[in-house]
C-alpha positions in Angstrom: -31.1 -109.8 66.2 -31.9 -106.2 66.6 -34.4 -106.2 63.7 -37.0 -108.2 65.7 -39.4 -105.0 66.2 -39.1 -104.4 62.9 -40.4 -107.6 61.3 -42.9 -107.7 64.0 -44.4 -104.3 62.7 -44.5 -105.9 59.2 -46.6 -108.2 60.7 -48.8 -106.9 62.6 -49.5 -104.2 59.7 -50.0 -107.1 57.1 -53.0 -106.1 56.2 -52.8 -102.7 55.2 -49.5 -103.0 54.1 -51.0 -105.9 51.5 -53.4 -103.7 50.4 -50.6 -100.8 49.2 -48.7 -103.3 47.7 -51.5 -104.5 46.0 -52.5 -100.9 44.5 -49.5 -100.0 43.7 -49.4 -103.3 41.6 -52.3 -102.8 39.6 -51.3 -99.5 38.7 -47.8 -100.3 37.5 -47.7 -100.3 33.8 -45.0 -102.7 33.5 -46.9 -105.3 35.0 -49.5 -105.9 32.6 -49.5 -109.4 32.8 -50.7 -109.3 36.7 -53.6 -107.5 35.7 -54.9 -110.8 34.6 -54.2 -112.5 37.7 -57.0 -112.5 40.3 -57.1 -109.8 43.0 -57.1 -112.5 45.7 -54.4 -114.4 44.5 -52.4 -111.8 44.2 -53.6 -110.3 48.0 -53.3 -113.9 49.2 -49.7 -114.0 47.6 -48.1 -111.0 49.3 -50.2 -111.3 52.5 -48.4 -114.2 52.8 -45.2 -112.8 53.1 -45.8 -109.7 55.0 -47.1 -111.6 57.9 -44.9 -114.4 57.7 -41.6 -112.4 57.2 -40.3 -113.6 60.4 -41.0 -117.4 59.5 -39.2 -116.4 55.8 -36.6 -114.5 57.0 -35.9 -117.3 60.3 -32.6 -119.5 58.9 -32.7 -123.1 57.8 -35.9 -122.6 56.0 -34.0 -123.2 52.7 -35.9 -125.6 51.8 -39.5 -124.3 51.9 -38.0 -121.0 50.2 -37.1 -123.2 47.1 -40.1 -125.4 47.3 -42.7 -122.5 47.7 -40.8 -120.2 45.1 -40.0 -123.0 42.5 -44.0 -123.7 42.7 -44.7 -120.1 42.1 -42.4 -119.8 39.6 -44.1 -122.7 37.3 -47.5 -121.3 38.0 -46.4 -117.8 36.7 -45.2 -119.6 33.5 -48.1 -121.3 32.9 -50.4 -118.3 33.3 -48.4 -116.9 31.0 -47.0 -114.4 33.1 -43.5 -113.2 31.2 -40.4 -113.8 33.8 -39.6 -110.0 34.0 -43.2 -109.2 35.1 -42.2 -112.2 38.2 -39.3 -110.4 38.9 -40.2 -106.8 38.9 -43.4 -107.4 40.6 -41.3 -109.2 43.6 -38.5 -106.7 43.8 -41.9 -104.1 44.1 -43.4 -105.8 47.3 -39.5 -105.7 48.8 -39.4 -102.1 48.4 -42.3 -101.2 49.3 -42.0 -103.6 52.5 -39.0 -101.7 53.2 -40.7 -98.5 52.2 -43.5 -99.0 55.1 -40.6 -99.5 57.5 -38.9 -96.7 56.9 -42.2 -94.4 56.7 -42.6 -95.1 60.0 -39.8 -92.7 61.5 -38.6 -95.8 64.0 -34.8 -95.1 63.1 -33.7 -92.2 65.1 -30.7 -93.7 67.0 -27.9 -94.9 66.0 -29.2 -98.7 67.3 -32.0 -98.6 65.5 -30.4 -97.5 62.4 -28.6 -100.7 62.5 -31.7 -102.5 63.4 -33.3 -100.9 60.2 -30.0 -101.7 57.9 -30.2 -105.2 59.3 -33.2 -105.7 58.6 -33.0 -104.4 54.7 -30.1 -106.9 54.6 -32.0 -110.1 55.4 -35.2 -108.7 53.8 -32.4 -108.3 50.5 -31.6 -111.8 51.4 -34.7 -113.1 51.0 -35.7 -111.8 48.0 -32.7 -112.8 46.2 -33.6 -116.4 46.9 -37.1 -116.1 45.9 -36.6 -114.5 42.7 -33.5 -117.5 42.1 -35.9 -120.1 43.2 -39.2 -118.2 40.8 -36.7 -118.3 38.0 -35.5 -121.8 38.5 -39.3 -122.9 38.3 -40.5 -120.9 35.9 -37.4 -122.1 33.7 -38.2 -126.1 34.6 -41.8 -125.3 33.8 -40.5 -123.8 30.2 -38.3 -126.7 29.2 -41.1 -128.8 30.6 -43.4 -127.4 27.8 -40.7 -127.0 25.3 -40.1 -131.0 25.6 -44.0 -131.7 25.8 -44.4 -129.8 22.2 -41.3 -131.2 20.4 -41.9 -134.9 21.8 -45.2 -135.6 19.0 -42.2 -134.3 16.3 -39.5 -136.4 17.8 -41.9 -139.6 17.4 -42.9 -138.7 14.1 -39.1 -138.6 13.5 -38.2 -142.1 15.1 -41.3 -143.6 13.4 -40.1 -142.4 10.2 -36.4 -144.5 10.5 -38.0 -147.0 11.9 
């Protein structure tokens, strides 16, 4: 895997690189929603990947990916956070990640071109299961509510013919 010094200067930049996401974030109009979310959440969320991309990106971690992402999915439902806000705000911190990585000026031969395209390609990777696996959540979590709020009507109903 060619893209190892790439990931590795992801991580070791978390920090800064959290913080530009972050910005960048609050100031996006089309995120309105997140505006309500707290700061540290929100720094705590995408530090999380940006120092951990290696761990994320590392195969046969399925499992985690669905588990951590399905989670984050129902809590964005039930801060009311609308699904398009979840999505646009994760496809942000994957460009922006990829941004930082190209900003840097590494890619001058043709090796670590391919080291930087390989890297977008399991970066891409990534974030196509987590936004499948923060729909998926955020969809149980909806027809979790939806069934909550018609279940007092459906009683009322059964009571009735009884």
């Amino acid at each position: 895997m060619l893209s190892i010094k790439l990931v590795q200067l992801i991580e070791d930049h978390w920090e800064p690189l959290t913080r530009r996401i972050l910005l960048i974030t609050r100031a996006d109009a089309r995120l309105a929603h997140f505006q309500t979310l707290s700061e540290s959440d929100l720094h705590d969320r995408i530090g999380q990947i940006c120092k951990n991309l290696g761990r994320w990106l590392a195969a046969g971690d399925d499992e985690h990916l669905a588990s951590e992402y399905e989670t984050l999915g129902r809590k964005r439902y039930r801060e009311a956070v609308p699904i398009d806000e979840v999505v646009h705000a994760t496809h942000l911190v994957k460009h922006r990640m990829l941004d930082f990585v190209r900003d840097q000026g590494i890619a001058q031969t043709s090796v670590e071109l391919y080291a930087q395209e390989e890297l977008e390609h399991r970066v891409g990777l990534f974030f196509d299961a987590a936004v499948y696996h923060l729909v998926r959540g955020y969809e149980q979590a909806s027809r979790e509510a939806l069934a909550a709020a018609a279940a007092p009507a459906l009683r009322a109903v059964a009571q009735g013919r009884r």
